[in-house]
C-alpha positions in Angstrom: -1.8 30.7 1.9 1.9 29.8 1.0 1.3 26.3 3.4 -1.6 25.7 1.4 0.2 26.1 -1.8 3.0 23.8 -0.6 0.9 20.9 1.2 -2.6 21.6 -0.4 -1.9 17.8 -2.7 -0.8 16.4 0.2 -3.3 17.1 2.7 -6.1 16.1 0.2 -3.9 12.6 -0.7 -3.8 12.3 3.4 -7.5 12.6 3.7 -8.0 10.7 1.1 -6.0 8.2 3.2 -7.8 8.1 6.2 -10.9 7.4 4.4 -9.1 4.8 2.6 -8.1 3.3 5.6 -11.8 3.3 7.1 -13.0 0.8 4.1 -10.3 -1.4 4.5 -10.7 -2.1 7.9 -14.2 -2.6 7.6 -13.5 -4.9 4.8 -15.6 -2.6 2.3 -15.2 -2.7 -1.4 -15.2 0.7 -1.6 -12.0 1.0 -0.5 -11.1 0.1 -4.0 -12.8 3.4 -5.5 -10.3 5.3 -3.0 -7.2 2.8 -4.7 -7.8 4.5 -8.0 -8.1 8.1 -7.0 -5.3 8.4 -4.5 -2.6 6.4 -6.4 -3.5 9.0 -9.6 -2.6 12.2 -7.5 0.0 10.4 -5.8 2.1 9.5 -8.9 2.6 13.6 -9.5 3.1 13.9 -5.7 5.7 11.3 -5.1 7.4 11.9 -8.7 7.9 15.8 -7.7 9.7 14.8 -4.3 12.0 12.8 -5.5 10.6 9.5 -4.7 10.9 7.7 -8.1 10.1 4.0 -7.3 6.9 5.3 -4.9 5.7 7.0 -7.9 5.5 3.9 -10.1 4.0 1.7 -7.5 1.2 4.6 -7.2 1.0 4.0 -10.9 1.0 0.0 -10.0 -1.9 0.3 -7.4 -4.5 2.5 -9.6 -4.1 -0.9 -11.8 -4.5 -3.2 -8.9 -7.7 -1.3 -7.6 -9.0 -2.2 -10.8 -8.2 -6.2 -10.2 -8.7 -5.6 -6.5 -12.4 -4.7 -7.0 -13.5 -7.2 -9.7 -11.5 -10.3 -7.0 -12.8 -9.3 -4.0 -16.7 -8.8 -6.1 -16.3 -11.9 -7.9 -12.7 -14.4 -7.0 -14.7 -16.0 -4.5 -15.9 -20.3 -5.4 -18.3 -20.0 -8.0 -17.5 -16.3 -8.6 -19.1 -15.1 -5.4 -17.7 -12.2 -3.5 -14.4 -13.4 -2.0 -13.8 -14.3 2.2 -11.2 -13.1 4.5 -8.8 -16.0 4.2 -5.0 -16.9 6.1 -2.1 -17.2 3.5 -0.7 -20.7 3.4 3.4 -20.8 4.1 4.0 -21.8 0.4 2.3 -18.4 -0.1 4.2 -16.8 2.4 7.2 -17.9 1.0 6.0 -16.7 -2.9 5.7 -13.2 -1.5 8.8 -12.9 0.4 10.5 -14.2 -2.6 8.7 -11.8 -4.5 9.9 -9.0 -2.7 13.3 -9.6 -2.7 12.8 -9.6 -6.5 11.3 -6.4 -6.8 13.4 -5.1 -4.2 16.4 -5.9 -5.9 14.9 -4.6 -9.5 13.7 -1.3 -8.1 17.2 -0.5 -6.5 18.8 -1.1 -9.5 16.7 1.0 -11.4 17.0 3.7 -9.0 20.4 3.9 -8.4 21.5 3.5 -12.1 18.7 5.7 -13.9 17.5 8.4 -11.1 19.2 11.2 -8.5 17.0 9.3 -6.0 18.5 9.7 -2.6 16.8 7.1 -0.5 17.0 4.2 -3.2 17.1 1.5 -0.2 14.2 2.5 1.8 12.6 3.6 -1.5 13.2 0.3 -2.9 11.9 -1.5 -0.2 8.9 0.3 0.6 8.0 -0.3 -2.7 8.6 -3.7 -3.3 6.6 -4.4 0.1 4.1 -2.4 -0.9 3.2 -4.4 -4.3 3.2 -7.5 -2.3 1.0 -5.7 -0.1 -1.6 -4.5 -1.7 -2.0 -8.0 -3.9 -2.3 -9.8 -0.4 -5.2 -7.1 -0.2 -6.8 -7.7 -3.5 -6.9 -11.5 -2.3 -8.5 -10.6 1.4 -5.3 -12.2 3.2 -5.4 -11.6 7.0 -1.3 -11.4 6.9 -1.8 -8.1 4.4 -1.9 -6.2 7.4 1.1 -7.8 8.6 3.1 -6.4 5.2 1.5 -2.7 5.9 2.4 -2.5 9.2 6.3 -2.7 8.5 5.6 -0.6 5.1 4.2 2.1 6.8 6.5 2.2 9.5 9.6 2.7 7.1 7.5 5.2 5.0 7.3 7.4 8.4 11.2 7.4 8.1 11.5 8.5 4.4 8.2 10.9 4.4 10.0 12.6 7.3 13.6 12.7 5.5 11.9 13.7 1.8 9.5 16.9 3.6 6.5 15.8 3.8 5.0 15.9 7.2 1.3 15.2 6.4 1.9 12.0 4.8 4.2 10.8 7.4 1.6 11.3 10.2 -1.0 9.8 8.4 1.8 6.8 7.9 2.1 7.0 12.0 -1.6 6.9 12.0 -1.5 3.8 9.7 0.8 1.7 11.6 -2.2 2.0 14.7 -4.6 1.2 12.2 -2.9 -2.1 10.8 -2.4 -3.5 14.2 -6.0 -3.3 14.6 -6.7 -4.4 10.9 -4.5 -7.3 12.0 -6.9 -8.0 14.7 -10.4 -7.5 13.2 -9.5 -9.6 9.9 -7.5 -12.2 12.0 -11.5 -12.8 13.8 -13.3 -12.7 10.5 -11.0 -14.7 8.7 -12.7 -18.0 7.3 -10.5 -21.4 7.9 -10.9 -23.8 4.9 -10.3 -27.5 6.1 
């Protein structure tokens, strides 16, 4: 009972996760639903470890969901529901930029205003992770691309911070992007 009272959030939040997963894989807008719930129980979750910035970027994504659901229904040409595309390398660029950013901000933050003690990792997981999930909300093949090296370093710090549920479902993840990779990367439209 005492494992239950420990891990209890965290196994739900994990299965949560694999279901999650399942929809995003298959390209399903119902993955969105999932990207409201999860985040909310994840913000108490991450915030009660320790894990500061992974607590506001749960906080980030429940907002995303929202914009992630109403662009993939209707960001499409002529407000139709929007394709699988492949980033362009001035988009690539915007994003990398845009993590070094946030990266940069979110270490700051952590290292002047919270005990956190995994600020890099921490910092960086989160700053990928934003960049992440708007690559999602746009249906960009080279999302998976971001998750895969997220989710790697989130096995690391899950690990470090006690929480062994999440950081095999993270494991898990990192399988599941590869093949994400793949399936979008053969459904992806090519706009000439």
């Amino acid at each position: 009972m005492e494992f239950l009272t420990e891990h209890g959030l965290e196994l739900f939040t994990t299965f949560l996760g694999l279901i999650y997963l399942y929809y995003e894989y298959k390209a399903s807008i119902w993955l969105w639903l999932l990207g409201i719930i999860m985040p909310m129980i994840d913000i108490y979750l991450f915030a009660t470890s320790g894990m500061y910035a992974y607590a506001f970027i749960s906080f980030v994504f429940v907002l995303v969901a929202v914009y992630g659901v109403l662009n993939w229904k209707f960001g499409g040409k002529g407000h139709t529901e929007r394709l699988i595309t492949h980033m362009t390398f001035k988009k690539i660029v915007r994003y990398l930029l845009a993590t070094a950013v946030i990266f940069g901000i979110t270490y700051q933050v952590l290292v002047t205003f919270t005990d956190s003690e995994v600020p890099v990792m921490d910092s960086f997981t989160t700053a990928a992770s934003f960049v992440g999930v708007f690559a999602l909300a746009y249906k960009y093949v080279e999302q998976w691309l971001v998750w895969i090296v997220v989710d790697i370093i989130s096995v690391i710090l899950f690990i470090h911070q006690g929480l062994p549920f999440r950081a095999a479902l993270y494991a898990f993840y990192v399988f599941v992007a590869i093949q994400g990779y793949r399936k979008w990367n053969s459904m992806a439209v090519t706009f000439r």
